[in-house]
C-alpha positions as MATLAB code, in Angstrom:
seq = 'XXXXXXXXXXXXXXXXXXXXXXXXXXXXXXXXXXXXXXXXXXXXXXXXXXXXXXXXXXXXXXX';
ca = [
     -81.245 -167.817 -160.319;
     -84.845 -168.872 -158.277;
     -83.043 -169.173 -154.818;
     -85.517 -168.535 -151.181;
     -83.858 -164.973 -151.707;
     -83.884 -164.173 -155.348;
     -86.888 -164.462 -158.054;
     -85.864 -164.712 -161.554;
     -86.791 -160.940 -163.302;
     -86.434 -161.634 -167.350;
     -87.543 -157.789 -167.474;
     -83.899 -156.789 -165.963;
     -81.893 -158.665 -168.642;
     -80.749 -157.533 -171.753;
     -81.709 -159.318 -174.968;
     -78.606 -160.968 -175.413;
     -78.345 -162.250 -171.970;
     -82.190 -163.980 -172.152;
     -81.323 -165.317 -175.492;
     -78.059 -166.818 -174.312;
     -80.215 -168.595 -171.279;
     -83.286 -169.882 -173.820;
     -80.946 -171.279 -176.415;
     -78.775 -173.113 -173.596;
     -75.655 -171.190 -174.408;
     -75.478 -170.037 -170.606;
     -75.965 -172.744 -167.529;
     -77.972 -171.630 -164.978;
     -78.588 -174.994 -162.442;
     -81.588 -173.359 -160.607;
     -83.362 -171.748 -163.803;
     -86.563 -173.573 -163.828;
     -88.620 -174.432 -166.406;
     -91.475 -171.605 -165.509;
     -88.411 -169.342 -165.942;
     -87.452 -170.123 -168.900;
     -90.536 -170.228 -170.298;
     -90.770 -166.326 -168.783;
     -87.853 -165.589 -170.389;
     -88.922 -166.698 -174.118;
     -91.996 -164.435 -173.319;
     -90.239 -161.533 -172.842;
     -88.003 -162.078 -175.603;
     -91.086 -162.722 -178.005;
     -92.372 -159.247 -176.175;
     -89.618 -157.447 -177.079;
     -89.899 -158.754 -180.489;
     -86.463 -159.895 -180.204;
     -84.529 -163.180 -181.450;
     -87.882 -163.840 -183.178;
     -86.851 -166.060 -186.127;
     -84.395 -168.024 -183.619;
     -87.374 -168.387 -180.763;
     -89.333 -170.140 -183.957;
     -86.226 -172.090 -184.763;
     -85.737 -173.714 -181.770;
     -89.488 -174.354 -181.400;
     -89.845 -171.998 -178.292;
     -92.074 -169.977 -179.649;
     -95.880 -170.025 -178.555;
     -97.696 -170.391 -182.093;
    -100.029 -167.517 -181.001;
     -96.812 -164.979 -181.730;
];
């Protein structure tokens, strides 16, 4: 998704979709780490996929 012409937006996906990236359910070669780390933010924003964020250990400990 980070290409020289795109920047990755979390804020234009839907829940399911930025879960599916975090938890590795969806391959995305150029997803960086920064981005993924965006997208866990914005699901923990959202309050969204909460218990499964903590789960997986992706969750910042100050949520």
């Amino acid at each position: 998704m980070n290409t020289n012409s795109e920047t990755f937006n979390p804020g234009a996906l839907c829940s399911r979709k930025l879960w599916r990236l975090v938890a590795g359910q969806e391959q995305q070669p150029q997803l960086d780490e920064g981005s993924l780390r965006s997208a866990v933010a914005e699901l923990a924003e959202r309050r969204t996929y909460l218990t499964e964020l903590e789960r997986l250990g992706k969750l910042d400990p100050r949520h």
